[in-house]
N, C-alpha and C positions, 0 to 999 in steps of 0.2 A: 432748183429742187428744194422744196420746206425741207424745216429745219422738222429733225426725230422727235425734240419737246419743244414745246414752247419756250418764251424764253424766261418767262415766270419760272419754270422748272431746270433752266440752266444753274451750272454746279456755282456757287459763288466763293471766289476764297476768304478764308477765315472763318468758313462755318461749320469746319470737320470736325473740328473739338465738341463742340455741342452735340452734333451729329454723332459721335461713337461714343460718347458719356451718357446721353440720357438713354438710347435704348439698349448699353451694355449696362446699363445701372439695374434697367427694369430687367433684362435676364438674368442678373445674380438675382434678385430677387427672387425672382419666380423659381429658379432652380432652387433656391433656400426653401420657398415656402411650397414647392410638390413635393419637395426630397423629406420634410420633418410631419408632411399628412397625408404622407401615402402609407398602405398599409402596410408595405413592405418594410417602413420605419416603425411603427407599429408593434410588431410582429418581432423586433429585435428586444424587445421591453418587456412580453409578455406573457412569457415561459419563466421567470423569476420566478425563485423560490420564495423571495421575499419581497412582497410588490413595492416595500415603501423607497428599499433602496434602487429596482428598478423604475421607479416616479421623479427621483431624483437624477439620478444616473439618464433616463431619457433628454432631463433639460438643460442637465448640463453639456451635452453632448448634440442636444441643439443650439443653446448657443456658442458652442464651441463651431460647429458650421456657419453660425451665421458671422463668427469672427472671422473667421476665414470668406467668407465669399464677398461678405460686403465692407470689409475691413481690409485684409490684408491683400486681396486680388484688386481691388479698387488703386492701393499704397503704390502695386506695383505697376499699373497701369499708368498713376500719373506719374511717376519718376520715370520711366521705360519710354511711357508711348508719348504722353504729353510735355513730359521734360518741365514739370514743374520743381519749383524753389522749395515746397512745401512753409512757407513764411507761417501759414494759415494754423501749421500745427507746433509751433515752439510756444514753450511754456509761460518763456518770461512778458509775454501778454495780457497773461492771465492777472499779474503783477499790476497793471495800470489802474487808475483811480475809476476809470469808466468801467472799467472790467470789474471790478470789486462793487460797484454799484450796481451795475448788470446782473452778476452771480447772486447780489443780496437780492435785489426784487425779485428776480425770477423764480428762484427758491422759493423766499419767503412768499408769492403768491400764489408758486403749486402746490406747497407744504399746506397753505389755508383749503386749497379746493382737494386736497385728499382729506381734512378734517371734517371737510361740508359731506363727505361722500363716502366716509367710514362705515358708515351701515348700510349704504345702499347694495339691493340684489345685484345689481349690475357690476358691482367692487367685487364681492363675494364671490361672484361669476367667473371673472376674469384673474383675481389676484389672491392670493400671491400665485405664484406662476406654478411655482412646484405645488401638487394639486394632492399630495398625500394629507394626510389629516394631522397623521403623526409625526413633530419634528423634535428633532434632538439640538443640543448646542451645534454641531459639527452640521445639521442641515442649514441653520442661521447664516453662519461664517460660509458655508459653501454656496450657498444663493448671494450673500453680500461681496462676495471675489467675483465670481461668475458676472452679476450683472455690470461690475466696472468692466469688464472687459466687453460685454456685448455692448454695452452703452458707450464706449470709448468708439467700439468699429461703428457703431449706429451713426454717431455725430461726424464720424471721419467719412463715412459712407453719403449721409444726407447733406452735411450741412458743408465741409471739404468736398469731398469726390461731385457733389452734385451743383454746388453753391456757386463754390471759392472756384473752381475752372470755368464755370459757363459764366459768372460774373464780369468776370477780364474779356472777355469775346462777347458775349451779348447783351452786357451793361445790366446793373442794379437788379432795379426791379423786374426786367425779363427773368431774371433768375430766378429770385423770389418766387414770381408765379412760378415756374418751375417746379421749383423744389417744394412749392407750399400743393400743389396740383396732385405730384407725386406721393407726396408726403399724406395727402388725405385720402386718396385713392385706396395707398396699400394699407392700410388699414381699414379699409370697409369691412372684411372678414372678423373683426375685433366688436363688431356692430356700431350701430349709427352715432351711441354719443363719443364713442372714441373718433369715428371715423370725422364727423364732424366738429369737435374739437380739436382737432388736429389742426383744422385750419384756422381760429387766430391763436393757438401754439404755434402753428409751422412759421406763421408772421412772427411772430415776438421772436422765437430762436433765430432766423436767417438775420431779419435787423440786429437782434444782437452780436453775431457774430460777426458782419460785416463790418457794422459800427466798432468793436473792439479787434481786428482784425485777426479773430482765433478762434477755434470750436471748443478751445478750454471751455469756455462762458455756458453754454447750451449745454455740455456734457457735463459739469458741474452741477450743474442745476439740475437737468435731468438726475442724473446722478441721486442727488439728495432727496427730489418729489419721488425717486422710485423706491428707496431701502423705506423711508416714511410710511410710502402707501402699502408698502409691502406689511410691513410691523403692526400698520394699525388693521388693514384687512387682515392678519392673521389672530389679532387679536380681538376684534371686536364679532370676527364668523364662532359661531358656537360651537360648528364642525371641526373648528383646530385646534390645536392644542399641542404641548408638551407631551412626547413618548412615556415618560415615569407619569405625570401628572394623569395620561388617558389611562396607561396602564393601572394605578391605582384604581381611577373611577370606575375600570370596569371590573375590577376587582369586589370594588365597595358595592358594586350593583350586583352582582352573581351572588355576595354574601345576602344583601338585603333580600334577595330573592329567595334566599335558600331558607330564611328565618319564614318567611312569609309562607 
């Protein structure tokens, strides 16, 4: 009697880890990203009385989801399911002379390409994330908390939960395309030059981290290209501004009008 599958398709052991890491990755995912553009999420933001702190209030409370799904359900996954060491996420890594070299280039050559790309539409588009006009100090400090936390589950999500376990089982650069595939994929929605930058970003973070053996390096970095990009698209869009500062000008404008 033949065999049900071939035997190309028989189960092989040692290949479960990869098997329930990549496509439980890409369902957090997508549960993250129907759950923060559906209109039903929407629809919770949009009966504010005051829309600037419902703009705010909406992104902190998306990436408060996305810490949770792709951070902390990932954490518990590999301690629980995979029975990982967690080595990949101790700090004093970060400490080594490679790591310190890593964090300075990576930084310092994303910090240059948000300089090259402060005035571009496509920045203005995208950044800063909180999309109201008007910020106060307290909107600053709440975007610059927020994003170390989603940016912490992002590196521990992509670069740990996708990298560092499929690494050990399907060796080096199997992972890399991996995680670099994924990595450019989910962000197609962000449009083409993100989507496609992504992929030799997604190369330079995995080798950094595997070469320094920790997501400090990548999350650092990231880290610091994000508050950067964030500061200078907020400051160089004409659209934004300081809440006293707008309030003034449009004050100054209703007066000059009223002269006129």
């Amino acid at each position: 009697m033949e065999e049900l599958f071939p035997a190309t398709m028989n189960w092989q052991s040692g290949i479960g880890t990869p098997t329930l890491i990549i496509p439980s990755f890409v369902l957090l995912f997508l549960l993250y990203h129907f759950t923060v553009h559906s209109v039903l999420y929407r629809r919770l933001f949009s009966g504010w009385a005051n829309p600037r702190k419902a703009d705010v209030t909406r992104l902190v409370v998306q990436r408060a989801l996305f810490i949770t799904l792709l951070g902390i359900v990932p954490f518990i996954l590999s301690v629980i399911l995979f029975e990982s060491d967690l080595d990949w996420l101790r700090i004093r890594h970060l400490f080594q002379l490679r790591s310190i070299v890593w964090s300075l280039s990576l930084s310092g050559g994303l910090v240059l390409m948000s300089l090259f790309m402060r005035k571009r539409a496509a920045t203005h588009k995208n950044y800063p994330q909180i999309r109201t006009p008007e910020w106060t100090h307290g909107t600053h400090v709440l975007n610059i908390a927020s994003w170390a936390g989603y940016l912490f589950a992002y590196e521990f999500g992509y670069r740990g939960y996708l990298l560092f376990l499929n690494a050990a089982i399907i060796g080096t650069w199997p992972a890399i395309a991996v995680s670099v595939a994924l990595y450019a994929a989910l962000h197609i929605p962000r449009g083409p030059v993100e989507a496609l930058g992504c992929i030799p970003l997604g190369v330079a973070f995995a080798v950094a981290a595997l070469h320094t053996g920790t997501i400090w390096v990548p999350f650092v970095a990231h880290y610091i290209s994000a508050i950067v990009n964030d500061l200078m698209a907020f400051h160089y869009n004409p659209n934004f501004g300081m809440l006293r500062a707008a309030q003034d000008a449009a004050q100054g404008k209703k007066l000059s009008e009223s002269v006129t």
